[in-house]
C-alpha positions as CSV (number, residue, x, y, z in Angstrom):
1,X,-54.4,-103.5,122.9
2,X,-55.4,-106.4,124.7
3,X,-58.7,-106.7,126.2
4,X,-58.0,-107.0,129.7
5,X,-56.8,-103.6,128.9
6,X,-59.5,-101.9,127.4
7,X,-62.7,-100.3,128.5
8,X,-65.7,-102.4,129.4
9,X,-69.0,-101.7,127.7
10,X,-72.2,-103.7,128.7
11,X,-74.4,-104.4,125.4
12,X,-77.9,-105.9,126.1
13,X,-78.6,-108.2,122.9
14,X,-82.5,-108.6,123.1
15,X,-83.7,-111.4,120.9
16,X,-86.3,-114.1,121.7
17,X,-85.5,-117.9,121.6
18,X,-88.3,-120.7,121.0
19,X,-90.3,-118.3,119.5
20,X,-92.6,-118.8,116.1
21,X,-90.5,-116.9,114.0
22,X,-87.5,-118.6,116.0
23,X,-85.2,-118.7,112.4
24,X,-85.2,-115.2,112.0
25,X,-84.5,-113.9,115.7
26,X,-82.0,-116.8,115.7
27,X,-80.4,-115.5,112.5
28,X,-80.2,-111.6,114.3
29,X,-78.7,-112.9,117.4
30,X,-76.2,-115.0,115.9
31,X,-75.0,-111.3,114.3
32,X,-75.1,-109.7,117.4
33,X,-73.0,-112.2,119.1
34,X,-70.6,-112.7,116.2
35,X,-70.2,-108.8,115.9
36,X,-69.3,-108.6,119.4
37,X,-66.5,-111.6,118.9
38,X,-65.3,-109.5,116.4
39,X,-65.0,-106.0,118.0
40,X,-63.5,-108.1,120.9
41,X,-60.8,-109.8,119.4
42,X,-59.8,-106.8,117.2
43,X,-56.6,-105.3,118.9
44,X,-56.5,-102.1,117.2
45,X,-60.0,-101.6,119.3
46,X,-60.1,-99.7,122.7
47,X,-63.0,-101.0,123.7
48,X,-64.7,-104.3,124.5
49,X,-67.9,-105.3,124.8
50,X,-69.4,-107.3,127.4
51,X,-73.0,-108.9,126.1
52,X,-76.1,-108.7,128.1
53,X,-78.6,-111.2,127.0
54,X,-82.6,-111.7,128.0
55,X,-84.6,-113.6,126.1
56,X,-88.8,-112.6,126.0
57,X,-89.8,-116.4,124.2
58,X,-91.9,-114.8,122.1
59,X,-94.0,-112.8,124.4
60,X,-94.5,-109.2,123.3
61,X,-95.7,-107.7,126.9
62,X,-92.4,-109.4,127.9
63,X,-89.5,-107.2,125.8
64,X,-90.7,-103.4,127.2
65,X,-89.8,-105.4,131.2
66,X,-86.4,-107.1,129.8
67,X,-85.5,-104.1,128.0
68,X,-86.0,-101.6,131.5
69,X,-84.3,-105.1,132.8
70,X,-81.3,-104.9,130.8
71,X,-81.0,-100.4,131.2
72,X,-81.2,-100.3,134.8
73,X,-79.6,-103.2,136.3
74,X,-76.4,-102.9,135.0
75,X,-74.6,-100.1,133.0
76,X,-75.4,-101.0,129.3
77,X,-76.9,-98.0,127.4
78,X,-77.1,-99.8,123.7
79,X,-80.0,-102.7,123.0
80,X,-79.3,-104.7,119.7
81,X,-82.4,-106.7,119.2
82,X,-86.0,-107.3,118.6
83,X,-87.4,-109.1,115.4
84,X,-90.7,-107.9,114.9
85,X,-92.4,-104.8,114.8
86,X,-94.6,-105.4,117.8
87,X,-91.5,-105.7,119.9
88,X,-89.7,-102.7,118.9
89,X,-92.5,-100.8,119.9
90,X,-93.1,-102.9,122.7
91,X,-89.4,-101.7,124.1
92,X,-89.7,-98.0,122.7
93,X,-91.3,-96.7,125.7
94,X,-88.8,-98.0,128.1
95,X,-85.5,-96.5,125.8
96,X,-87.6,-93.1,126.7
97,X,-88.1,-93.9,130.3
98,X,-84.2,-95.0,130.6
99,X,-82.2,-92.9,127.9
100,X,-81.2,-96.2,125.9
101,X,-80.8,-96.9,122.1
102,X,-82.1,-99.6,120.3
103,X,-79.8,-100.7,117.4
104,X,-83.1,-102.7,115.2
105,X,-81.9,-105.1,112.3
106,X,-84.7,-106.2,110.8
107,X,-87.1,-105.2,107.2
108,X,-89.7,-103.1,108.9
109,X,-92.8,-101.4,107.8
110,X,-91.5,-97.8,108.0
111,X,-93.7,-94.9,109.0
112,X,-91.5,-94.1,112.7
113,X,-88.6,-92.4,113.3
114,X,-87.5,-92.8,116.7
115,X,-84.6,-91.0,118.1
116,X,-84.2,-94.0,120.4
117,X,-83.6,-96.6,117.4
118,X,-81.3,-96.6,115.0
119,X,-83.0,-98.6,112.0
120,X,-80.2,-100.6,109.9
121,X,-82.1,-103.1,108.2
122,X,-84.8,-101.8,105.1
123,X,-87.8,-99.8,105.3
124,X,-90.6,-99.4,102.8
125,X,-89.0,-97.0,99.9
126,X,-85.7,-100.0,100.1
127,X,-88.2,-103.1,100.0
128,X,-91.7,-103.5,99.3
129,X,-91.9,-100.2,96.9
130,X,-88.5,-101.2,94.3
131,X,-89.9,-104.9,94.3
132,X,-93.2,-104.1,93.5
133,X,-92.4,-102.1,90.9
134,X,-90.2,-105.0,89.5
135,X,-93.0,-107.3,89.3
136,X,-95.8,-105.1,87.9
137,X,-94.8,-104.4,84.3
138,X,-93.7,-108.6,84.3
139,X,-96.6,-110.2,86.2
140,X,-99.2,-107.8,86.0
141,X,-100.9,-105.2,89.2
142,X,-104.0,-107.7,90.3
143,X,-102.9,-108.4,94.0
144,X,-103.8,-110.9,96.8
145,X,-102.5,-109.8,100.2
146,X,-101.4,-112.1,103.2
147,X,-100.2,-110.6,106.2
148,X,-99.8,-112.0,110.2
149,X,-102.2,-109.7,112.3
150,X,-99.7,-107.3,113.8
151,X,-98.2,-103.7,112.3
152,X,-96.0,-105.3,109.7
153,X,-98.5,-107.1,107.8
154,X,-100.9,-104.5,108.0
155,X,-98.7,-101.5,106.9
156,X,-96.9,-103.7,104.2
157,X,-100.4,-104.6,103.0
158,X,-101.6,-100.8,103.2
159,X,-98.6,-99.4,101.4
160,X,-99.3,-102.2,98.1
161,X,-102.6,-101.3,98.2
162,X,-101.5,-97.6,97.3
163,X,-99.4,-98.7,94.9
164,X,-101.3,-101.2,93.1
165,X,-104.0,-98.3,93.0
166,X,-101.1,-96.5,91.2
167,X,-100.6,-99.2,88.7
168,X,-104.1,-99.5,87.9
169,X,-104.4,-102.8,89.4
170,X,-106.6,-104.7,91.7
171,X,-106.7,-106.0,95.3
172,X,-108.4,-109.1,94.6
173,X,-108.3,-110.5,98.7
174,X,-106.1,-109.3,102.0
175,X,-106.5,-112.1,104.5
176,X,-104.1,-111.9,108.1
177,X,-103.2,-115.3,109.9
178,X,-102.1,-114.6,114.0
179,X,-98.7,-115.5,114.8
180,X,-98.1,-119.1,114.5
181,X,-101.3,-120.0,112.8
182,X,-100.3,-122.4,109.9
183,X,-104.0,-123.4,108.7
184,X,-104.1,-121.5,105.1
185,X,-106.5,-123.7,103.2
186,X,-108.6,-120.9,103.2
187,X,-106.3,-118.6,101.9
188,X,-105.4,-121.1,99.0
189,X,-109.2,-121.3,98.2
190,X,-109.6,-117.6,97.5
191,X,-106.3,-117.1,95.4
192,X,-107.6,-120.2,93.8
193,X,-110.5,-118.7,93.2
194,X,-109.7,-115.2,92.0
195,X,-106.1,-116.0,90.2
196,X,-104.0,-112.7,90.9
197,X,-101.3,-111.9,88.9
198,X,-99.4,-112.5,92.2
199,X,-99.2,-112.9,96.3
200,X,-97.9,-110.6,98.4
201,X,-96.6,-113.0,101.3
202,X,-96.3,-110.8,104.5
203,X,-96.7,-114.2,106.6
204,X,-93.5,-114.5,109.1
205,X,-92.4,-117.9,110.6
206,X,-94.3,-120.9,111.0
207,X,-97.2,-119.1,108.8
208,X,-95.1,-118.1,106.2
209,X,-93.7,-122.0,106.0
210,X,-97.0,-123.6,105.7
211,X,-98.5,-121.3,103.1
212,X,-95.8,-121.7,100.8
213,X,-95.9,-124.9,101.2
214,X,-99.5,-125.3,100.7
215,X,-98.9,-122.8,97.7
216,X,-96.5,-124.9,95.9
217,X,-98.9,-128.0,96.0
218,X,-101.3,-125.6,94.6
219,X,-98.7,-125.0,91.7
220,X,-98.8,-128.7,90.9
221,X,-102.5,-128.8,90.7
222,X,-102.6,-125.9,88.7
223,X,-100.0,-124.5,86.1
224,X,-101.3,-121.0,86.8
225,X,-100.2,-120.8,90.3
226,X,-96.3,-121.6,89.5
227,X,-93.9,-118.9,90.4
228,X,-93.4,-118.3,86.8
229,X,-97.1,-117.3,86.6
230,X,-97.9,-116.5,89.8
231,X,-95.1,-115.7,91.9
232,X,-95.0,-115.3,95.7
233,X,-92.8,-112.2,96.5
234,X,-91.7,-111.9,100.6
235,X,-90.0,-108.9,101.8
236,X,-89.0,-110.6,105.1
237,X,-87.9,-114.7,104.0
238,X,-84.1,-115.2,104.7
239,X,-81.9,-117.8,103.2
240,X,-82.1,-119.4,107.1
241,X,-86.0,-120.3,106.7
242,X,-85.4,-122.4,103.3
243,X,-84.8,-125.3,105.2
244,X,-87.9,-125.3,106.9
245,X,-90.2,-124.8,103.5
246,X,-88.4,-128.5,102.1
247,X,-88.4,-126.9,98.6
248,X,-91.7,-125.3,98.5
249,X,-90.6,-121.6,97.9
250,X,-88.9,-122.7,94.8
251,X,-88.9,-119.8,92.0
252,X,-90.7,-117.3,93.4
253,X,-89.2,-113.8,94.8
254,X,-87.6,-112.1,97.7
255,X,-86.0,-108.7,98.2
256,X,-83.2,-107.4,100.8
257,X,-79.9,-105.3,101.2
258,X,-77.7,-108.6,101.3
259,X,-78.1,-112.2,99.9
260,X,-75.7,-114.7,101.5
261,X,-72.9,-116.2,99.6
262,X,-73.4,-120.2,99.7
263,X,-70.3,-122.0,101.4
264,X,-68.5,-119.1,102.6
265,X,-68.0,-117.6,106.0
266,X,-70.4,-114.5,105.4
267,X,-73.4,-113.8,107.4
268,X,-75.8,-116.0,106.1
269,X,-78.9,-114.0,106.0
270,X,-79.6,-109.8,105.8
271,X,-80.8,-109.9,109.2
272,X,-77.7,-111.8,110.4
273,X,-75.6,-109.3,108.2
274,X,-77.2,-106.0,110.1
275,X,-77.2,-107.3,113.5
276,X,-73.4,-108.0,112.7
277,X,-73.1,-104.5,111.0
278,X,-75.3,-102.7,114.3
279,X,-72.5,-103.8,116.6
280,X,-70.0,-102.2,114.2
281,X,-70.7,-99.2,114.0
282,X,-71.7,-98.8,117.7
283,X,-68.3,-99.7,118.5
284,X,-66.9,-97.2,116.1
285,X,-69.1,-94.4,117.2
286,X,-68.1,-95.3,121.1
287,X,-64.4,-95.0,119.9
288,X,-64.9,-91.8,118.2
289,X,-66.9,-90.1,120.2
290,X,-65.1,-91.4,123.7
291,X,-68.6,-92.4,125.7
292,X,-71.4,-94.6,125.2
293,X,-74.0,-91.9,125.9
294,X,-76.8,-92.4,123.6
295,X,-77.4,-88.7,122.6
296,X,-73.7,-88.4,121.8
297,X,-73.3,-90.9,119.9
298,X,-76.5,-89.9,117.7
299,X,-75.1,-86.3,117.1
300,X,-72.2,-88.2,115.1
301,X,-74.7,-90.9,113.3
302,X,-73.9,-88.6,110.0
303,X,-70.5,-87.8,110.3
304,X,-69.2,-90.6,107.9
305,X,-69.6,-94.4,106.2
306,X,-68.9,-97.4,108.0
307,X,-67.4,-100.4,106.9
308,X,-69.7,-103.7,107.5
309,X,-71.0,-106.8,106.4
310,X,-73.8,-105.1,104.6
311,X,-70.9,-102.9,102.6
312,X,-70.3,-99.6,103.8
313,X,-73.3,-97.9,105.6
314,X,-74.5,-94.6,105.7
315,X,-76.5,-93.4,108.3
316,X,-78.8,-90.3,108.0
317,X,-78.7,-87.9,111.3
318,X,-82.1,-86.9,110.0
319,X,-84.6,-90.3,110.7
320,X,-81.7,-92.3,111.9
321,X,-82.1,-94.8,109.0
322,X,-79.6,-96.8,106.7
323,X,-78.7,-96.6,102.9
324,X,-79.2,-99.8,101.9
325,X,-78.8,-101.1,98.6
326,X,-81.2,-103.4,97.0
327,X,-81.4,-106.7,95.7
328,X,-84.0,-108.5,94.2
329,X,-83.7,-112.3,93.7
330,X,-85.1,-115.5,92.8
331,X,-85.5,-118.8,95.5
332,X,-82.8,-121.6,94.5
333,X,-82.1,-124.2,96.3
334,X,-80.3,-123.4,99.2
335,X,-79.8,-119.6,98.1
336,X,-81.7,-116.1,97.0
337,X,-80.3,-115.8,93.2
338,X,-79.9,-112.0,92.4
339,X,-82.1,-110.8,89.0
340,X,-82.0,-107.2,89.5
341,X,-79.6,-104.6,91.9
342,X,-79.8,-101.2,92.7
343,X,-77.0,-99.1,90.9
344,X,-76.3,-97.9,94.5
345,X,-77.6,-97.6,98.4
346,X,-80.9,-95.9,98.1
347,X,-80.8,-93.5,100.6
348,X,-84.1,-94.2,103.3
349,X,-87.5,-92.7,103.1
350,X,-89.5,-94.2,105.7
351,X,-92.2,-92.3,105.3
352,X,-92.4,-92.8,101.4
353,X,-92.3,-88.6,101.4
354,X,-90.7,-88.8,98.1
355,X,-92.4,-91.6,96.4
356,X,-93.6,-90.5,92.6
357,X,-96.3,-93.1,91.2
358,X,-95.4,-91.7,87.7
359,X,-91.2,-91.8,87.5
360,X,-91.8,-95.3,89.3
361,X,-93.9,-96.7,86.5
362,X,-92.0,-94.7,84.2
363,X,-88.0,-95.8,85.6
364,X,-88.1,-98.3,87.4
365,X,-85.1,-97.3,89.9
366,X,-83.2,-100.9,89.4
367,X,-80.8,-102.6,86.9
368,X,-80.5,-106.3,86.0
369,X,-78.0,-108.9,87.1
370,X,-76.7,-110.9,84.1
């Protein structure tokens, strides 16, 4: 069908530009927008989708305003955006106020369950909880904990604590930066100081690049601090951001659903993958359920798999989150290297309700990648 023919459905895409984690929202808006190419130049599609774009810079008190913005001055009814925690429950509210859905693609901290959002990106039982356990009976359980000052860090940071606890291990320091702040020589002092078995890096953007930079000098000075030893594991670094860290993250670990394939055509980050994949299955929902209303659509959330850049995507009607499968993998060069998989999508648990300290240390729920 061509697309002068079909029906016309606003989408508000809601990501900031010139932000301090400007990479990442970059990365989720380039999805968006090529997700949207693709549902519009698809002529087996009966509908098309017409983007609606604000952009909050960066300014948390601004997305709750553009997101009422983008629901009541014109007739879209779906949001795909926000990067970080604060913003999704900055815009929250205003789905409430105006009956909208928010279609979030990024890692998050878990503990919500919105009827408003649809979460397609991992939560805590798909990210922080499998790599953990990865890197305990390796490295060891003796912690140091960085975080930027807002709900992510300080969730991430609460859940390892738990499980370190679990492990036996110790939380030798838990420091938090404020968005944008890039002066860690503090930080570097007290791992220095008290030499964990490794650093959980909850950092995002600018802060994020300059401790792992100032990390990796720390490695030349001192063997013990080299990824082999002492690795830095990140639950939110995409393959976008290496760039930006010249070389510095080197070795140490990451986790997500999706690592991009070098040289190809593919998303080229997780968070570019599910903004891509959010669009998707909207568009499929829209088709089979013949509206955009929000609450229809979410009735029908578990009614089958979707096809997508992530692979094919379950949804449960239950909390509204993904299966995502899991991969763990090791900085090179330009690319995440997978070392371990998942066997298949683990099914989402954002409120770790069935998290078992003892079949964790016992199985760990992953397999290797020769």
């Amino acid at each position: 069908m061509s697309e002068h023919l079909r029906k016309r459905i606003e989408i508000g895409i809601l990501f900031s530009q010139g932000s301090d984690y400007d990479l990442l929202s970059q990365a989720s808006r380039e999805g968006a927008l090529k997700g949207i190419a693709a549902v519009n130049a698809d002529p087996a599609r009966q509908i098309a989708f017409a983007p609606v774009e604000r952009n909050p810079a960066g300014r948390a008190e601004s997305y709750g305003a553009l997101c009422a913005e983008i629901l009541c001055t014109g007739s879209a009814r779906h949001v795909v955006g926000c990067t970080t925690s604060w913003s999704r429950k900055e815009v929250i509210p205003a789905l409430e106020r105006h009956g909208g859905m928010l279609w979030y693609a990024a890692p998050y901290e878990g503990f919500e369950a919105s009827e408003h959002v649809v979460y397609l990106h991992a939560c805590p039982n798909q990210h922080i909880v499998p790599l953990l356990n990865y890197v305990f009976p390796r490295w060891g359980a003796d912690a140091f904990l960085l975080g930027s000052n807002y709900v992510w860090g300080w969730e991430l940071n609460r859940v390892a604590r738990d499980i370190v606890g679990e492990w036996s291990g110790r939380v030798l320091g838990e420091r938090y930066l404020p968005l944008g702040d890039a002066d860690v020589s503090r930080i570097i002092a007290e791992i220095r100081a008290t030499r964990p078995s490794f650093v959980l890096n909850n950092l995002i953007g600018q802060s994020s690049y300059a401790f792992l930079k100032a990390y990796a000098a720390l490695g030349s000075e001192d063997r013990a601090f080299l990824p082999e030893n002492c690795p830095v594991l990140s639950c939110d670094l995409m393959e976008p951001e290496l760039a930006a860290l010249d070389g510095c993250g080197e070795g140490n670990l990451v986790i997500g659903p999706y690592f991009a394939d070098p040289g190809s055509d593919s998303p080229a980050s997780s968070m570019e993958a599910a903004a891509h994949a959010s669009v998707l299955v909207l568009a499929e929902l829209i088709e089979q359920a013949g509206t955009d209303d929000p609450a229809s659509l979410a009735k029908l959330l578990g009614s089958r798999s979707f096809r997508t850049p992530l692979g094919p995507i379950l949804i449960d009607p239950q909390n509204q989150h993904a299966h995502m499968p899991v991969l763990i993998g090791r900085i090179e060069g330009d690319r995440f290297r997978p070392v371990w998989k998942s066997d298949a999508a683990l099914a989402p648990d954002p409120y770790l309700s069935r998290h078992d300290a003892r079949l964790s240390q016992a199985r760990p729920p992953l397999k290797v990648v020769s």
